[in-house]
Structure formats: structure tokens, C-alpha cells
C-alpha positions in Angstrom: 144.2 43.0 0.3 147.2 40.5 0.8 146.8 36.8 0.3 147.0 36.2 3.9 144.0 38.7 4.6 142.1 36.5 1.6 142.4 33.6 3.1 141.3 34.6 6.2 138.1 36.6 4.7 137.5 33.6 1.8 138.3 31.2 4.9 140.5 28.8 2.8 144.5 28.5 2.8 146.9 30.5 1.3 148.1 27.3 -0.4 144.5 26.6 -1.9 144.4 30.6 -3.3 147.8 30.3 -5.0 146.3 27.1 -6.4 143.3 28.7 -7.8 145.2 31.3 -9.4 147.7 28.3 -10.6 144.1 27.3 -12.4 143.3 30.7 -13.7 140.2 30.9 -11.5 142.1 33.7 -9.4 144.1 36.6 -11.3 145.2 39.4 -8.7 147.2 42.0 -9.4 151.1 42.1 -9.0 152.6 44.8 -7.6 156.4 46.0 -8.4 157.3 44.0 -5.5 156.2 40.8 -6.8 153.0 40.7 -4.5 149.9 40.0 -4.6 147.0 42.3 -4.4 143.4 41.1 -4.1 139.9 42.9 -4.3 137.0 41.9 -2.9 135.8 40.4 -6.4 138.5 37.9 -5.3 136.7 36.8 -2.1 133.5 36.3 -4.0 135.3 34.5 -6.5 136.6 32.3 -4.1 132.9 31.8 -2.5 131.8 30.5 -6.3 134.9 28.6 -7.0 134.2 26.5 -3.8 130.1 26.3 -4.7 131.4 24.9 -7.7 133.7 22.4 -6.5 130.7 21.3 -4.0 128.5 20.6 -7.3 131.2 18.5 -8.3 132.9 20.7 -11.4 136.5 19.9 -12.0 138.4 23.4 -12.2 139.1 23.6 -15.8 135.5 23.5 -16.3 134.9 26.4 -13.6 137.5 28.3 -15.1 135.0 28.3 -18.6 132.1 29.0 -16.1 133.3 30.8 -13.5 132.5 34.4 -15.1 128.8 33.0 -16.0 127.6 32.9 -12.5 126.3 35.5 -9.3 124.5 35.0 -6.4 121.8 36.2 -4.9 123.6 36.2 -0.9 122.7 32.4 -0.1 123.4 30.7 -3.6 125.2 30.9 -7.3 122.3 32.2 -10.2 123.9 30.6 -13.3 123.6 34.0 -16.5 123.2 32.8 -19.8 126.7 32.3 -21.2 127.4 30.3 -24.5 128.5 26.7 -23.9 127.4 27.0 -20.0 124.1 24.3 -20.6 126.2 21.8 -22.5 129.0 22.3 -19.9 126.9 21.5 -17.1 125.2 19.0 -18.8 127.9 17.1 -20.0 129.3 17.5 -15.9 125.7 16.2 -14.6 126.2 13.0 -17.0 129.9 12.3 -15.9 128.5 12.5 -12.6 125.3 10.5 -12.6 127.9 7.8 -14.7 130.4 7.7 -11.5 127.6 7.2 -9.5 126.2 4.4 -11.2 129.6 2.9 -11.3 129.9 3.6 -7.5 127.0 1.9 -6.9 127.9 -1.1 -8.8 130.7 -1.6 -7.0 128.9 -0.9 -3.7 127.0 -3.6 -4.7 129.6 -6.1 -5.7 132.0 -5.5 -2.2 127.9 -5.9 -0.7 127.9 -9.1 -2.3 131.2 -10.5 -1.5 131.0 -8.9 2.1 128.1 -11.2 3.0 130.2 -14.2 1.1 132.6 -13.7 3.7 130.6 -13.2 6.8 129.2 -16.9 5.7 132.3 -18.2 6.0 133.7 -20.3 9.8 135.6 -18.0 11.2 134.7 -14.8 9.0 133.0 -12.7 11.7 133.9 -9.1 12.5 137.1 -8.4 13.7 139.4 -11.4 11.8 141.7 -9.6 9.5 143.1 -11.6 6.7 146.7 -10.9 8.2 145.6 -12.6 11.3 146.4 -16.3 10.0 144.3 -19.1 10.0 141.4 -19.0 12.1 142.2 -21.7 15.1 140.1 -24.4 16.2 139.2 -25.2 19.9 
């Protein structure tokens, strides 16, 4: 199949597939023309590429995983491929660390949120470009 019947099968853009094969995550074939020519390997690729961008993997770590997982019709079974566990853990750690981080910082803008709504004339609505607030 073209790229054009791809991403309508895969339900992505053909920008997004050339990018994935830009990654090495996608490798059709070429014809003599200089075309494209996808197998429907391709659109289950795709379907585990975007699984794994949901989890949160960056795409040079799918590209080490990508041939490690399968699914079952509703979700990816991870196979036993060397390097996959300390892959994903080092990706669960990154991501529990930018949460925490998040969260800190959620808590900080929290803080200086309530400062602010404290303040004469720092109700909802007043915009810092609006000037000084103006007294009756």
C-alpha cells in the first residue's frame, strides 16, 4: 500500500509516517520509482509506535523496543528482549522524576496564585497589562 492508504488505515498523517521512518521506526520498501510501499506489518507498527508514545517513550527508545513488543488485539504484550527492562525502567524513573518536578512547580504557581488573589485589586480578570488597579 501507498503512504496515503497508510495513513488512512494507521489513521495518522502522511507527515507523522515519513517522520517515523525519519526515526527508523518505519522502513518500507522503495520501489524504482522512488515510492513507498507499505505492508500491513507497517500499520501495526504504527498502532505500537503510538501505544508507545502514549506510555510516554521518546522515539529513540521505541526504535530499541519497538521489535520487542505484540499485542494481543486491545494492548502491546512486551517479549523478553535484552536491555527492554532497564529501558523501561530507566523511562518509568525519567518519568515519575518529571512528575515530581511538575508537581513542585504546581505547587509553587499554587502558592504564589493565592499570594496574588490576597492582594487589593488581584481578583480574577485583572491582567498585569491592565495598569494600576483604580480607586473609586
Amino acid at each position: 500500500m501507498r503512504i496515503g492508504a497508510l495513513a488512512r488505515t494507521a489513521g495518522v498523517s502522511r507527515r507523522l509516517l515519513r517522520y517515523y521512518e525519519e526515526q527508523g521506526l518505519l522502513r518500507p520498501l522503495r520501489l524504482t520509482n522512488g515510492y513507498r510501499e507499505y505492508s500491513e506489518a507497517d500499520v501495526t507498527a504504527v498502532r505500537h509506535v503510538r501505544a508507545l508514545l502514549a506510555a510516554g517513550l521518546p522515539t529513540a527508545v521505541i526504535a530499541r523496543l519497538l521489535h520487542c513488543v505484540h499485542d494481543d488485539g486491545e494492548r502491546l504484550i512486551p517479549s523478553t528482549c535484552p536491555g527492554m527492562v532497564a529501558d523501561l525502567q530507566r523511562e518509568h524513573r525519567r518519568i515519575t522524576e518529571t512528575i515530581t518536578e511538575l508537581q513542585s512547580s504546581q505547587q509553587v504557581l499554587g502558592t504564589m496564585l493565592t499570594a496574588a488573589l490576597r492582594q487589593p485589586g488581584g481578583g480574577p480578570g485583572r491582567r498585569e497589562q491592565d495598569g494600576p488597579a483604580e480607586s473609586a
